[in-house]
N, C-alpha and C positions, 0 to 999 in steps of 0.2 A: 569539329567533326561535321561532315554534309552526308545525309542520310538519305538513301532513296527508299522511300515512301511508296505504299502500294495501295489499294483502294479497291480490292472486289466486287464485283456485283452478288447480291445476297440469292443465295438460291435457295433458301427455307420455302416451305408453301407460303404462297401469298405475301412474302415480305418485300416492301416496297420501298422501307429504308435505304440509304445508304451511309459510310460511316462519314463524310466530308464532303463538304458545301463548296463550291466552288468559292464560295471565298478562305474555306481554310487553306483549301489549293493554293491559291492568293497572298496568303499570309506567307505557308511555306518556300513558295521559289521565290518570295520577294529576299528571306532569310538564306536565301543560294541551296536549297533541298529539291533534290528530283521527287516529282512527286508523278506517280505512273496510277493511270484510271482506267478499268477493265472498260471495252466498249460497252455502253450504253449502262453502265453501273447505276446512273444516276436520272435513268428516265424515269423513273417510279417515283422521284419526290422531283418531278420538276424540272431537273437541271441535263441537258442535253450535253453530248458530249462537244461539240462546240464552245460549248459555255466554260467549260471545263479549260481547252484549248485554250480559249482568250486568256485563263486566269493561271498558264501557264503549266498545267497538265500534257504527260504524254500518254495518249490511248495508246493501250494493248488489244489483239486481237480476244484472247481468252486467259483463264485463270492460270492454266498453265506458264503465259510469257510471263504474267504478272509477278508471282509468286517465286520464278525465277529469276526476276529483275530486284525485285523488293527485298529491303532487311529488314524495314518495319513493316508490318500487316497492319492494316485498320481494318477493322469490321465492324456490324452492330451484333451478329446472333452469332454462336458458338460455330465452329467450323463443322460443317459436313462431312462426310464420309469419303467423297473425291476432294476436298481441301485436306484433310488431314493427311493424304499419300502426298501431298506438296510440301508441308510444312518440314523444314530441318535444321540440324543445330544454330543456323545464321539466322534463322528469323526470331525476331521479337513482334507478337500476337496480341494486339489491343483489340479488347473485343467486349459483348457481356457471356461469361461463360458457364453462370450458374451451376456449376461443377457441381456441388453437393449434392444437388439432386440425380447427378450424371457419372457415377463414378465410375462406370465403363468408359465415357469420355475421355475422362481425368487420363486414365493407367493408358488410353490411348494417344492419347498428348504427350503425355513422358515421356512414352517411348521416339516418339521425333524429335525428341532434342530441343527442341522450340523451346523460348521463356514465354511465357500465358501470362498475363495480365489481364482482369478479369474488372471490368470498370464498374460490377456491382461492390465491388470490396475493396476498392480503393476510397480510404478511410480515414479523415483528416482525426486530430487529435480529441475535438472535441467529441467526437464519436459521429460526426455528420457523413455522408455517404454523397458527395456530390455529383457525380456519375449517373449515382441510380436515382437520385431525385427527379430530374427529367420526366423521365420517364413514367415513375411514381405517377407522376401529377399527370400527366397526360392517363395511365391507365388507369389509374381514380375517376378522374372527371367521365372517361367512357364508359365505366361500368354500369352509372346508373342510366345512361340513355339507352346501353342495349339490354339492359333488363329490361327498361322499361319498353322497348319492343318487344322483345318476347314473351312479356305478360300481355300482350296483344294476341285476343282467340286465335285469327288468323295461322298465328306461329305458334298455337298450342299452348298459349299461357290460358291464365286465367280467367282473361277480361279483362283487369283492373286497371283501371288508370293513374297513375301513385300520384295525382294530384287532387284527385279525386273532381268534386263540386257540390257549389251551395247543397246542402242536404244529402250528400251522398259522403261518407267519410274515405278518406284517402289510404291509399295504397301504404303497407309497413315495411318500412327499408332498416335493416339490422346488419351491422360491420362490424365486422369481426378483427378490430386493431385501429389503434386509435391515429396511426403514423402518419406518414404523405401520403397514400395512399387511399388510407382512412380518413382523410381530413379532404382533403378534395373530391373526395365520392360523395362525403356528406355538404361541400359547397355546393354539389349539382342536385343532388337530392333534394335537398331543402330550397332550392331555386324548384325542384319543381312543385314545391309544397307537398311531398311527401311525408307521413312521421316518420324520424330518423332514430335510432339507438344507436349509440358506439359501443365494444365493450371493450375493456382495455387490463393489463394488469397492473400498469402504475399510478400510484394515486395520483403522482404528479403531473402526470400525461391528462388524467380525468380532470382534474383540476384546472388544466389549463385549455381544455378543452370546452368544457363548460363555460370558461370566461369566453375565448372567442366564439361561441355559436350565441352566448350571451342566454341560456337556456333552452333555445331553440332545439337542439339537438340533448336528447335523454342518455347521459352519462351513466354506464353499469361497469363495475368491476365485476371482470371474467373472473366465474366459477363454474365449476361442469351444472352445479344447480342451476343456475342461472342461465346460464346456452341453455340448458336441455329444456330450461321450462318454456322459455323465448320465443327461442329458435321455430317453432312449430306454428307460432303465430305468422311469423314473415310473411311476406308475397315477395320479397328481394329478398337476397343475402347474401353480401359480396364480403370473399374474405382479401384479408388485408391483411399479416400478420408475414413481421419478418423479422429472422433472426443474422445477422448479416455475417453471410459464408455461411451460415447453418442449414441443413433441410428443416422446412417447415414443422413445427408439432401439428399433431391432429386436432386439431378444437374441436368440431363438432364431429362426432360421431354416425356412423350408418345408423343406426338405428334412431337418434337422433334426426334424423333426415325423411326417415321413414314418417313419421310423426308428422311433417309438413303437407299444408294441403296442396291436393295434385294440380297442375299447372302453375304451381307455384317454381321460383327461379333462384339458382343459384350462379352465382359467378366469382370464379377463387382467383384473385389475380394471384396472388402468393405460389400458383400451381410453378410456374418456373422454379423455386425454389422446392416442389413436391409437393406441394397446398397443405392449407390448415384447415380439409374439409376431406373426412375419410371417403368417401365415392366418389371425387373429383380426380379425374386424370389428363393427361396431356391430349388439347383436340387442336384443332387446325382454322384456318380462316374458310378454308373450303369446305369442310367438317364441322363446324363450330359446338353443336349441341348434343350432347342424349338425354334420354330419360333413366331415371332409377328411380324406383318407387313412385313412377309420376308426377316428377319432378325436375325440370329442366336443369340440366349442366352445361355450364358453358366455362370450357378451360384449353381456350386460347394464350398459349404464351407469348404469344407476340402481339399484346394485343395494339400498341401504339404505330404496330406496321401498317393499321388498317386505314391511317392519318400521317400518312410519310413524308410530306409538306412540311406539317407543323413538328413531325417528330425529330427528322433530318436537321432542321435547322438545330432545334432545342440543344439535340444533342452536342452537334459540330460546340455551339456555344460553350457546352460544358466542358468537352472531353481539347478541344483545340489548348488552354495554355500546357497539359501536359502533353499532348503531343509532343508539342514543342520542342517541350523539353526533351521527351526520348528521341526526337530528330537530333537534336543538338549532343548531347549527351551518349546515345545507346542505353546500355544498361547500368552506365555508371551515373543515371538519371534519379534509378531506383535506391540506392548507393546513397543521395545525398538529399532524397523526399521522402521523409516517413511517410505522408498519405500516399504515395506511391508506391513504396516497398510494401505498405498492405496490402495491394490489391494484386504482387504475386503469387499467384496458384501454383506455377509449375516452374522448374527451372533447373537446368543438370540433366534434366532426365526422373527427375524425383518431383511429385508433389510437395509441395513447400506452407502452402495455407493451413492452417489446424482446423477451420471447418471443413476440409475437404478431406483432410488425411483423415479426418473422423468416419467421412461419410466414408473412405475407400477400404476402411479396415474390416467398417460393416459388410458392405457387397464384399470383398473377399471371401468373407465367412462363411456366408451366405452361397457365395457362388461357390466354393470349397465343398458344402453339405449337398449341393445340389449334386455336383459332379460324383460325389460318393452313393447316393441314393441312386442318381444312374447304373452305377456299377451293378 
């Protein structure tokens, strides 16, 4: 089977991603696959549509020709509002689609017929998430350099410098989840000599954690006691906490939150999934920050778009030998990859994930009571 392959340019605010590198390009027509690149898709990480050309790419004028040519969809962010009146039964949707936090999404996906493939959930046996690791790692490692700008007076933090100096004690960085996420926040963290806390719910995660910071970083098992006593102390506090396909649980509390001192920083990467931080909501690269209770938010879901260079490639690397395969294959791809067939959301016309059907049952009900209260 020879699949023509499509390549939008991302129209989120500020994302500067794209979902293929001109060498997956590269890879694909070498394997005899049309691969079609929206004009100028890929200026925001670097890559010219020229560049694209050499490597065997046909530009399209806009999303419309694209989406019209294409049967596979690549993307990096969840499709838009003018992408979703594109999508139909023929296309297959590679993308990250955090549905469960989005279940208005979802029941809008379905209804175009599209199969969704969501590369946060695509999920090899041993429970690894390769996809979303990327990413992880890239939005870990940022979290603590823009905190620690925003703890800069100028932009309303604190002061504090979380490396602090000789005789001045350093800035307290506390992560809420001890994962990928969590573990490369706490690599930059502690590069910048900040005191670090994890807190985590598995012993074995805490355990393994403590060996590799080698005690450097202060291992807590999460308990509401324990956030809520903590938590107040921080000048960072970047949550990190994922349940994969799940919407996030609330770890810290508003009132929780209230209790931190003012100009103190918060940054929930977890918010694409709904955040594991009650006053944390979805904000924007243009948007980036508010205040509640005197306390900066910053819940940026795209935050690895802000480094589209480094992000574009990471990703191509990951998500390229499935491609591949759904180039080669279509959907009888999914058919013969269990880590593949997890990372179906939608397909029929019907949500198909259990963390998603979860989340859609809720907003139903939800939107159900709302509609009646109207009345």
């Amino acid at each position: 089977m020879v699949s023509k392959v499509g390549v939008p340019k991302e129209i989120l605010d500020n994302e500067y991603r794209v979902a293929l590198t001109q060498g997956g390009v590269q890879t694909l027509f070498a394997q005899g696959h049309t691969v079609y690149v929206q004009k100028n898709a890929g200026i925001g990480s670097g890559i010219s549509d020229k560049e694209y050309i050499q490597a065997g790419a046909k530009i399209v004028p806009d999303a419309d020709s694209l989406f019209e040519n294409a049967e596979l969809i690549l993307k990096v962010k969840e499709p838009q509002e003018s992408e979703i009146q594109l999508l139909n039964k023929k296309h297959l949707l590679f993308t990250y689609l955090h549905l469960a936090a989005k279940p208005k999404l979802a029941i809008e996906l379905a209804k175009t017929g599209a199969t969704c493939i969501g590369y946060e959930t695509v999920q090899t046996d041993s429970g690894s998430l390769p996809l979303l690791t990327p990413m992880s790692e890239i939005a870990g490692r940022m979290a603590p350099q823009i905190g620690a700008s925003y703890l800069e007076k100028p932009h309303g933090g604190r002061g504090v410098l979380l490396g602090g100096v000789p005789g001045v004690e350093p800035g307290e960085v506390i992560i809420i989840g001890g994962g990928t996420v969590g573990v490369n926040a706490a690599k930059i963290a502690l590069g910048m000599e900040a005191r670090v806390t994890i807190f985590d719910r598995s012993l074995e995660r805490l355990h393994y954690l403590d060996d590799l910071f080698n005690g450097r970083a202060k291992t807590v098992y999460s308990t509401n006691h324990d956030v809520e006593a903590m938590i107040p102390k921080a000048d960072l506090v970047i949550g990190a906490v994922l349940l994969p396909g799940k919407q996030a649980p609330h770890i810290v509390t508003a009132e929780t939150v209230k209790k931190m001192k003012p100009g103190s920083v918060i940054i929930d990467v977890s918010v694409d999934q709904g955040g594991c931080i009650e006053t944390v909501h979805t904000t924007t690269h243009s948007d980036p920050t508010y205040l509640f209770a005197d306390v900066i938010h910053y819940g940026v879901a795209n935050m690895p778009g802000a480094v589209p260079w480094t992000s574009t490639h990471a990703l191509t690397n990951a998500t390229l030998p499935y491609i591949l395969k759904l180039a080669h294959f279509g959907y009888d791809a999914v058919l013969e990859d269990r880590t593949l067939e997890r990372g179906v959301n939608i397909h029929n016309g019907r949500v198909v994930h259990p963390g998603v059907i979860e989340s859609v049952r809720h907003f139903s009900k939800a939107d159900l009571i709302a509609k009646i209260k109207q009345r």
